[in-house]
TITORTOR-47904 format. One record per residue (C-alpha): residue in three letters; x negated, y, z negated. Coordinates in steps of 0.05 Angstrom, whole numbers, plus 5000, padded with zeros to 4 digits. Layout:
[lumnu "ALA" [X Y Z]]
...
//
This chain:
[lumnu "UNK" [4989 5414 5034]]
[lumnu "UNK" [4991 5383 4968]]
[lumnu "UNK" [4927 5351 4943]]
[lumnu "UNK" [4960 5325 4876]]
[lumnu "UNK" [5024 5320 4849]]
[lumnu "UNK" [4999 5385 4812]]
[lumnu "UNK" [4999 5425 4875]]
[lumnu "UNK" [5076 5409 4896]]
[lumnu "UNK" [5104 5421 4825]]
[lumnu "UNK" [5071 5492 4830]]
[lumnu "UNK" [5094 5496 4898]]
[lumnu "UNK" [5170 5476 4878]]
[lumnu "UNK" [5165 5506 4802]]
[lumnu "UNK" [5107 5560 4802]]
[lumnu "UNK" [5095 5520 4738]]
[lumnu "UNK" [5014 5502 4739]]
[lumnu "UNK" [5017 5430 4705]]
[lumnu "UNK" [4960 5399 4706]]
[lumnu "UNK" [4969 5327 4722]]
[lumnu "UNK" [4914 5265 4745]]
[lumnu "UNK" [4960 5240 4809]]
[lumnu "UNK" [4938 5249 4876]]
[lumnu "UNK" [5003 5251 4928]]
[lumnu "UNK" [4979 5204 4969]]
[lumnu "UNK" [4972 5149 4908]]
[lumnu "UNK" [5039 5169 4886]]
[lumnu "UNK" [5068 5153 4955]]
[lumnu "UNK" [5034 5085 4962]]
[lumnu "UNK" [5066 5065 4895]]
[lumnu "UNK" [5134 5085 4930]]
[lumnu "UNK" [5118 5056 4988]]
[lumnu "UNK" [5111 4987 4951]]
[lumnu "UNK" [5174 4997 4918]]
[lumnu "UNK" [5210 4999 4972]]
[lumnu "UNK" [5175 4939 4999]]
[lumnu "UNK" [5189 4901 4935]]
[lumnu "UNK" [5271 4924 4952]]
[lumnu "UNK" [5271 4900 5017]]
[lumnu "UNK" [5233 4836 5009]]
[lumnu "UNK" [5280 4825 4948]]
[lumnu "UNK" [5343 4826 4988]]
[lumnu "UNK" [5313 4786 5043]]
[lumnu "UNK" [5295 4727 4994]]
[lumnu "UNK" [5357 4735 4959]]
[lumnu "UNK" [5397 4735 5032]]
[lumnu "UNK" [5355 4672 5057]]
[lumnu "UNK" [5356 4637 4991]]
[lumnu "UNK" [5436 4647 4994]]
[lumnu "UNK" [5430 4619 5071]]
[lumnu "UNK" [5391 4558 5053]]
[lumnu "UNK" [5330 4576 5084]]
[lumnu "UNK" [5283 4570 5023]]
[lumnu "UNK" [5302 4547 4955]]
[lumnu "UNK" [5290 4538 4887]]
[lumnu "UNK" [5250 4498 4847]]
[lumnu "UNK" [5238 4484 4775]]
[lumnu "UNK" [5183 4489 4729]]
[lumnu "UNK" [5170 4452 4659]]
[lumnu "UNK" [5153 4508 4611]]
[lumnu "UNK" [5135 4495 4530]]
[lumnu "UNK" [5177 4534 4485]]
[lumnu "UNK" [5169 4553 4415]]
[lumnu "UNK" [5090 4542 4422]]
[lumnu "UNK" [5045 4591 4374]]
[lumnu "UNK" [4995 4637 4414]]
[lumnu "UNK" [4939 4609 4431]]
[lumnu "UNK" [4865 4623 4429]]
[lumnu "UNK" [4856 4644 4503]]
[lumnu "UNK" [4922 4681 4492]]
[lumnu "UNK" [4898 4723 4437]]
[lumnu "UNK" [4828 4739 4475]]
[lumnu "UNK" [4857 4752 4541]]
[lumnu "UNK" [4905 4806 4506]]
[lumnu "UNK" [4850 4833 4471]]
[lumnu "UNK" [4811 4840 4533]]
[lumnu "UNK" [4859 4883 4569]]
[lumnu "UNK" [4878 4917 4514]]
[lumnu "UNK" [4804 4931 4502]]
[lumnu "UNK" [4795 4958 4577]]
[lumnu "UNK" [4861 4996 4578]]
[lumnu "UNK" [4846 5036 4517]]
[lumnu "UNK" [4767 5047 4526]]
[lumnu "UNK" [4788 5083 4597]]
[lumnu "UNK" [4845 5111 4573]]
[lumnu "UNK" [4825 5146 4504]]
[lumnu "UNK" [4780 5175 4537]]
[lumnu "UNK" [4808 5200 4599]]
[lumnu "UNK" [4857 5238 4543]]
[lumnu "UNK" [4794 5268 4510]]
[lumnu "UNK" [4765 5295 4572]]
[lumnu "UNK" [4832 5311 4598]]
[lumnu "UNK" [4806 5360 4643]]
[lumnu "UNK" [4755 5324 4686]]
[lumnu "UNK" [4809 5260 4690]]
[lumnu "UNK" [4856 5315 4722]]
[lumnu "UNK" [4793 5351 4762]]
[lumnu "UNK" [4764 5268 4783]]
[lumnu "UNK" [4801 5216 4757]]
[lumnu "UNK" [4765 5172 4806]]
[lumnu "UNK" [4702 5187 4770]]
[lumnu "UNK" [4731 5181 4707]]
[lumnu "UNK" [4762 5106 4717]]
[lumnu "UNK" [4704 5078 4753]]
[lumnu "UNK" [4650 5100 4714]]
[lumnu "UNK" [4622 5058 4657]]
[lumnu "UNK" [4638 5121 4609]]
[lumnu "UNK" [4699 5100 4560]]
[lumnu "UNK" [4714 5108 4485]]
[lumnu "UNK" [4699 5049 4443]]
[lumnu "UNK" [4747 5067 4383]]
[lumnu "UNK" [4797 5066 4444]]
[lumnu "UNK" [4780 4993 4461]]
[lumnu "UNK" [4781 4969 4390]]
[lumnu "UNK" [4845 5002 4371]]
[lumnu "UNK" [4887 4976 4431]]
[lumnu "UNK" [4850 4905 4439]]
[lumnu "UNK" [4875 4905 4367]]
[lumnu "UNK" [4945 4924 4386]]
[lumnu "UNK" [4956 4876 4446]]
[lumnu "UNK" [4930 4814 4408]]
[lumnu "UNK" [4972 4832 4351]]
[lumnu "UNK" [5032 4845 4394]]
[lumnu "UNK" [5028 4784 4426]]
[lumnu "UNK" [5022 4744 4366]]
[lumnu "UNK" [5088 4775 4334]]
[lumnu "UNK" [5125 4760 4401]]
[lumnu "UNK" [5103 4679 4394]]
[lumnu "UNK" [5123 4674 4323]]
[lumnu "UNK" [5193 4711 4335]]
[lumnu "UNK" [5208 4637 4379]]
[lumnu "UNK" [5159 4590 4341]]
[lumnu "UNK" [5191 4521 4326]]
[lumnu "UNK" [5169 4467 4278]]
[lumnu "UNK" [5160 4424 4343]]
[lumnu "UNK" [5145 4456 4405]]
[lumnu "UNK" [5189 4424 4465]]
[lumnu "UNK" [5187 4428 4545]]
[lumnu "UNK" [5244 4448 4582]]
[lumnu "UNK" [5254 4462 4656]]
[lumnu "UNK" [5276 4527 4679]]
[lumnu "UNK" [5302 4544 4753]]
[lumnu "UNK" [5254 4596 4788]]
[lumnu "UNK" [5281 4629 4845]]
[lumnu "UNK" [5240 4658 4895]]
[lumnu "UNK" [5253 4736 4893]]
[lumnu "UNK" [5224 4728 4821]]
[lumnu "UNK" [5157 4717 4855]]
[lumnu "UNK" [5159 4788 4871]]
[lumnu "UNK" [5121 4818 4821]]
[lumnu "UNK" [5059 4774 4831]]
[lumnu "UNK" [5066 4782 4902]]
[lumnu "UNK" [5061 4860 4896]]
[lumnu "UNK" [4998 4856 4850]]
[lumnu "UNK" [4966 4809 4894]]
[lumnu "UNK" [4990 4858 4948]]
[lumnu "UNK" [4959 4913 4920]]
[lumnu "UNK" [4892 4889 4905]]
[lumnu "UNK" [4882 4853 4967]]
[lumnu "UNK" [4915 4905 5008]]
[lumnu "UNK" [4864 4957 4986]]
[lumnu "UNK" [4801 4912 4992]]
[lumnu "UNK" [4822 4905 5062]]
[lumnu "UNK" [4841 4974 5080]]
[lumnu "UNK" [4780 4996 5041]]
[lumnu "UNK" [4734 4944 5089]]
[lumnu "UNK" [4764 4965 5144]]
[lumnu "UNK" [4759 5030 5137]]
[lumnu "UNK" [4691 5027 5125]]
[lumnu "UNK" [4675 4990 5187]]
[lumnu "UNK" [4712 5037 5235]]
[lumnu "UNK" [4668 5098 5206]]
[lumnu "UNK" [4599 5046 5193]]
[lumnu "UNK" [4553 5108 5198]]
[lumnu "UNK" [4583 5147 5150]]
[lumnu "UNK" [4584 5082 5107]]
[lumnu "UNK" [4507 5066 5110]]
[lumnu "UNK" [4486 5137 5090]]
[lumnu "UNK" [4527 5125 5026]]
[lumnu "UNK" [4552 5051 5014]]
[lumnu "UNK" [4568 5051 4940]]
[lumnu "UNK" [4598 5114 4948]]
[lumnu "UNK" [4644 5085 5006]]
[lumnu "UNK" [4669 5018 4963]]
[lumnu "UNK" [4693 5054 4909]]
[lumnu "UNK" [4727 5118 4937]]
[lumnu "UNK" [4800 5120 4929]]
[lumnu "UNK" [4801 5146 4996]]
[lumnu "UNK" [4786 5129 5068]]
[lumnu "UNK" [4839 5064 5077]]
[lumnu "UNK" [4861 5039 5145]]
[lumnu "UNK" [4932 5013 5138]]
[lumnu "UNK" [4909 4945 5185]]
[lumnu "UNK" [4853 4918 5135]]
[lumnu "UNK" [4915 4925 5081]]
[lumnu "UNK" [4965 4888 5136]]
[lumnu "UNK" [4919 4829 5136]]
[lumnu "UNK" [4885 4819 5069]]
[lumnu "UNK" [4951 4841 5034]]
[lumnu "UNK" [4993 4801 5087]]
[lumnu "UNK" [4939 4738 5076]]
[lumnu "UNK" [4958 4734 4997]]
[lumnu "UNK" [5030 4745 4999]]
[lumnu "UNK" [5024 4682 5050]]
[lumnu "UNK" [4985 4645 5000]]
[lumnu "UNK" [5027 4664 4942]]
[lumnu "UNK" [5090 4638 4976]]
[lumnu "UNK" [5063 4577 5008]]
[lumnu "UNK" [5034 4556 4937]]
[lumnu "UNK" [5111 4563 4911]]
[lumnu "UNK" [5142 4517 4967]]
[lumnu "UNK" [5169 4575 5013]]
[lumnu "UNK" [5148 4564 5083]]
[lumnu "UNK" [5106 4613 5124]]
[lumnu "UNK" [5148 4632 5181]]
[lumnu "UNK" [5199 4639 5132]]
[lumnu "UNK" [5151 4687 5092]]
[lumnu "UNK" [5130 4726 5149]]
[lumnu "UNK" [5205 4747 5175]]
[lumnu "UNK" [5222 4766 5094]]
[lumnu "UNK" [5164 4818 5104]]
[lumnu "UNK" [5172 4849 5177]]
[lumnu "UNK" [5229 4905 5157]]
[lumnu "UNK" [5193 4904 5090]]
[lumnu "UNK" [5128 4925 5108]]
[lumnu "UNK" [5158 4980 5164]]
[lumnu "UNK" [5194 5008 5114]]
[lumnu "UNK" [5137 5012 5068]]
[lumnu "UNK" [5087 5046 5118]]
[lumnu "UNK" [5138 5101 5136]]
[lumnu "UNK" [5138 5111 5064]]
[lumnu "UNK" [5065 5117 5058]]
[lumnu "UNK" [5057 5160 5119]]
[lumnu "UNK" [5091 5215 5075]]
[lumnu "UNK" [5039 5205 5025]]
[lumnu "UNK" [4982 5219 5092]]
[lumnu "UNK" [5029 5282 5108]]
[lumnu "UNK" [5037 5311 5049]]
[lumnu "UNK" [4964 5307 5020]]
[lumnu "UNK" [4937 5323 5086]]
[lumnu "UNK" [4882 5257 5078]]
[lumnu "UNK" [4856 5267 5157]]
[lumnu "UNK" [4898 5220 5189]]
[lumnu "UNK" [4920 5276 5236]]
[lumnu "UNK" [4915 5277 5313]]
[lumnu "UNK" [4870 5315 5364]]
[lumnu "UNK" [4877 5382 5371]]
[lumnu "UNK" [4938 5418 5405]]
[lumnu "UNK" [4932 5480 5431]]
[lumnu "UNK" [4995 5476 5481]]
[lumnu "UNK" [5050 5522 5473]]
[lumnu "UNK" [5109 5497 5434]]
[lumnu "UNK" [5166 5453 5485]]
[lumnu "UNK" [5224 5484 5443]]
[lumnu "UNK" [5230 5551 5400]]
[lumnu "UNK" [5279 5520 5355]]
[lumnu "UNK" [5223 5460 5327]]
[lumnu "UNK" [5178 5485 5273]]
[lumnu "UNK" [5102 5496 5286]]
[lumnu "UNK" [5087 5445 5230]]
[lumnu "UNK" [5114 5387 5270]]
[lumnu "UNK" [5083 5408 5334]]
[lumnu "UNK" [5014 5434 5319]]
[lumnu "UNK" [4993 5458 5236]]
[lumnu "UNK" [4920 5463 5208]]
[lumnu "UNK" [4938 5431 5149]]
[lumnu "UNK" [4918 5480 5096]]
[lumnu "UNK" [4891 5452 5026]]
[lumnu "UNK" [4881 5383 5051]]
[lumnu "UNK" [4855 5339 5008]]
[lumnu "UNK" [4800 5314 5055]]
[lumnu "UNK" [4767 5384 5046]]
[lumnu "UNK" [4760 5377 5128]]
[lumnu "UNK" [4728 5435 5162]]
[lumnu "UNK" [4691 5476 5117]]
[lumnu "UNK" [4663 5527 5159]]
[lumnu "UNK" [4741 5548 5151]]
[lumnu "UNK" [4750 5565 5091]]
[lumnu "UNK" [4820 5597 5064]]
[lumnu "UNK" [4821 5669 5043]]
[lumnu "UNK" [4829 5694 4968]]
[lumnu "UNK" [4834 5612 4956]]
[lumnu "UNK" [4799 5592 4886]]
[lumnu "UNK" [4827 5523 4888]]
[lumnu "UNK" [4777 5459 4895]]
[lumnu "UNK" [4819 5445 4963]]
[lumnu "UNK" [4803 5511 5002]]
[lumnu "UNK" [4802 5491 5063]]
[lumnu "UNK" [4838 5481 5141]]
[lumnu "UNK" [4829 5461 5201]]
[lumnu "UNK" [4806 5514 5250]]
[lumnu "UNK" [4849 5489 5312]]
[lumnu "UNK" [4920 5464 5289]]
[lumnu "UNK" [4926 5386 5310]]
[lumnu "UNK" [4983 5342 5322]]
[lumnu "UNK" [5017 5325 5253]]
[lumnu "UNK" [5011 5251 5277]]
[lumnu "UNK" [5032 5228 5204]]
[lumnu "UNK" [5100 5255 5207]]
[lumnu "UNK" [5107 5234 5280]]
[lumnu "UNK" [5092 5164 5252]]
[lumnu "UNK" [5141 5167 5186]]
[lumnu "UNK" [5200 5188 5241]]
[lumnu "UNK" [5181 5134 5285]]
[lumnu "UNK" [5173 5075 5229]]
[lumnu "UNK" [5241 5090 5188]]
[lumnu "UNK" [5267 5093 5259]]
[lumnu "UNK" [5236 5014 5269]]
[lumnu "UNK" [5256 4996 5203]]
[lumnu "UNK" [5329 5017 5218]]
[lumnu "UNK" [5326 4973 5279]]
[lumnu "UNK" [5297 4914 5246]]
[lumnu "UNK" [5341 4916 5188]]
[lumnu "UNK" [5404 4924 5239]]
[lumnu "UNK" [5388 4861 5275]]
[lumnu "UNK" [5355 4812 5225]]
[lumnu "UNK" [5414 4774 5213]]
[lumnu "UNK" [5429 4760 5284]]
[lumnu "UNK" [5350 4722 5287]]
[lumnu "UNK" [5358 4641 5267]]
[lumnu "UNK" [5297 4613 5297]]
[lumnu "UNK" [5247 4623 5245]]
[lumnu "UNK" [5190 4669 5270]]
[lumnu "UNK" [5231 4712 5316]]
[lumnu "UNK" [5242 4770 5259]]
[lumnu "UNK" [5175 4775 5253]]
[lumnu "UNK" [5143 4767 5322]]
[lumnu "UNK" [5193 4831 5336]]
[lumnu "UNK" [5163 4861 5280]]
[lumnu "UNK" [5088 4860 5307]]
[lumnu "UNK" [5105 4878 5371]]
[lumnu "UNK" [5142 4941 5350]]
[lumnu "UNK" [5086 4955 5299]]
[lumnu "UNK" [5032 4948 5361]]
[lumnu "UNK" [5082 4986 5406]]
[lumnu "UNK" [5083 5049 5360]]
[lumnu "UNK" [5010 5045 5331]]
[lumnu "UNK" [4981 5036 5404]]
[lumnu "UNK" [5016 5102 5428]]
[lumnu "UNK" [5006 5142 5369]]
[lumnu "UNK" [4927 5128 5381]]
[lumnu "UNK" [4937 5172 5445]]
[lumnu "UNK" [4939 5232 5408]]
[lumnu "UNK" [4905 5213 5341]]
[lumnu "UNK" [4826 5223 5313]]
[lumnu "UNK" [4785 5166 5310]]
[lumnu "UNK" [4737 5127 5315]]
[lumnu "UNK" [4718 5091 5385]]
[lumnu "UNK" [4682 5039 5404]]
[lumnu "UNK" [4656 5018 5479]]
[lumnu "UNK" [4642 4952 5500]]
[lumnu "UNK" [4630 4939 5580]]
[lumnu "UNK" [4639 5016 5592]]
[lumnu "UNK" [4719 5007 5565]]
[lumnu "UNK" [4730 5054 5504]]
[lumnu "UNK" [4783 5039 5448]]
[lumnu "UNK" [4791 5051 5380]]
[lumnu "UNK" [4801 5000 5331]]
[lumnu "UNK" [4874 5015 5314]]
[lumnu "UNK" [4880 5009 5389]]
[lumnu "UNK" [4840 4935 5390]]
[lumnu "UNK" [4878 4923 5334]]
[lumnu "UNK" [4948 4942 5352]]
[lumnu "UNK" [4953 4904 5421]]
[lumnu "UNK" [4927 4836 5385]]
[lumnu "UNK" [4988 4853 5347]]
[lumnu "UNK" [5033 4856 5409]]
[lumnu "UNK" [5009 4794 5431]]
[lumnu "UNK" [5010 4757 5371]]
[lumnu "UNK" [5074 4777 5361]]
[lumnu "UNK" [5098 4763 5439]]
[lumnu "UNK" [5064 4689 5428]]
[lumnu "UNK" [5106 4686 5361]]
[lumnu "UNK" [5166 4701 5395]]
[lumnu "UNK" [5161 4652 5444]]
[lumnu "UNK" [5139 4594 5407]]
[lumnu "UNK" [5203 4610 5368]]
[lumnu "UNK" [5241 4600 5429]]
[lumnu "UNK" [5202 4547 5453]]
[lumnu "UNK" [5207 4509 5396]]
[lumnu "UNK" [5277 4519 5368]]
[lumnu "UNK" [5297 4449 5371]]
[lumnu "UNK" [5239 4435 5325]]
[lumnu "UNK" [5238 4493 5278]]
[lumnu "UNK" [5326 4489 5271]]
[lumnu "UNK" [5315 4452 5201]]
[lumnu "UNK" [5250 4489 5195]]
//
């Protein structure tokens, strides 16, 4: 396994770079790039249809920066160079904990100073490069794939509150014993809690610009698939304990390698099992699992590229607003519910029936997405100049 980005460039290299990137970060940055290419071409491709549209907004030009301007640069400057000054002067414990190192009050004031200096400056030069006698307003066309970068940063941050929350509710007694611990960890993120909250504030973003929300909602279905097959790597390769139950069974073909049918996922980056420790290992990440376990990640980044081949295939051939991603939620359910059958986690029991939350979880998504479908089809009369 590869714990940070550090671990597969000695792997591929046998060069020992020190660098402060976990793999599974790294692949959740990837896997919102390729959300922000898929939901580009969708807005582009429905924008070109007629579906959504345009709009314009009155903008002042050749204005001098302002007060607010000038502060609000020098704030971020001020954070971005108190945290990272000093990360670069205790290099070492940003690559060893960068966690620690970002959240932690610790920072360099010089830092701070210096770049709040910088980023207020900058942006003053920038205003007086287009600074006219008499500022004007003009309208300028905005199209909607432009929205794209907010919608990723509100993405993000939402995405990882909710994963974060969610996360912390499926494993609530590992949670009490250390609460503050459990908000601000990097890791520990269920990939529903990001669906929703991240989901809820693209919604918002769009419906504040004019673009409808079943219109929304179909832009994002091949998206999003795409995205979590990409971030599935991320759980693969750093070996973060989303793995399944243990397999013992003997393999159904000679030919498939034993890391896709059962692997102990050596060096993980959850430090699992440590009554198993690795032999002649002197790395922080010294551990693996005692009994090999279905490599459910991989099983799941297979399955999702598969789904997002399927949905990109056929999303021209959907009209009725709705349909696109109604299909989407009930493939999502489909292949999260089944997955659960051989996966670890947490269950719950309520009137002697036990389920996991994924499991809860995953069949509201079937039915919500059933439902969606057919009020789509119910309701194509009304929704044909949706």
């Amino acid at each position: 396994m590869f714990p940070t980005v550090s671990h597969f460039i000695s792997y591929l290299t046998g060069w020992n770079i020190p660098l402060p990137f976990n793999t599974f970060g790294v692949f959740v940055a990837l896997a919102f790039v390729a959300a922000y290419w898929a939901f580009t071409k969708e807005l582009k491709r429905k924008e070109a249809l007629g579906l959504i549209h345009p709009w314009k907004r009155t903008v002042t030009v050749g204005e001098p920066a302002s007060a607010l301007e000038l502060i609000s640069n020098a704030f971020f400057g001020f954070i971005i160079g108190y945290k990272l000054i000093y990360a670069l002067v205790n290099y070492k414990l940003f690559v060893e904990d960068a966690q620690t190192v970002l959240l932690s009050l610790k920072g360099n004031i010089f830092g701070g100073i210096a770049l709040a200096a910088l980023f207020a400056y900058w942006d003053y030069r920038e205003k007086e490069k287009t600074k006219l006698p008499k500022p004007k307003e003009v309208q300028v066309t905005v199209h909607p794939h432009e929205l794209m970068s907010s919608i990723v940063v509100w993405a993000a941050v939402w995405g990882f509150l909710g994963a974060k929350v969610f996360d912390n509710l499926e494993h609530w007694d590992t949670f009490v014993q250390d609460p503050i611990g459990g908000l601000l960890s990097f890791s520990g993120l269920t990939f529903y809690g990001g669906l929703i909250c991240g989901g809820a504030a693209v919604l918002y973003i769009a419906h504040k610009h004019g673009i409808k929300v079943l219109h929304m909602l179909d832009v994002g279905g091949p998206g999003m698939m795409l995205a979590y097959s990409v971030g599935r790597i991320g759980c693969h390769l750093a070996g973060d304990g989303d793995w399944g139950i243990p397999n013992l069974n003997p393999k159904p073909f000679s030919w498939l390698p034993d890391w896709l049918w059962a692997y102990t996922y050596p060096n993980n980056v959850a430090m699992a099992d440590r009554s198993n420790p690795i032999a002649n290992c002197v790395d922080k990440y010294c551990y693996e699992l005692a009994q090999p376990v279905y490599p459910t990640p991989i099983y799941e980044v297979v399955m999702a590229f598969i789904l997002f081949l399927i949905l990109w295939k056929i999303r021209k051939q959907f009209k009725l607003p709705g349909m696109m991603f109604g299909i989407y939620l009930m493939l999502n359910g489909i292949e999260r519910f089944f997955i659960e059958l051989i996966r670890v986690n947490s269950k719950y029991t309520v009137a002697g029936i036990s389920f996991t939350q994924a499991e809860l979880i995953s069949s509201l998504l079937f039915i919500s997405g059933l439902c969606l479908v057919l009020y789509s089809i119910k309701n194509k009369e009304k929704l044909a100049n949706y």
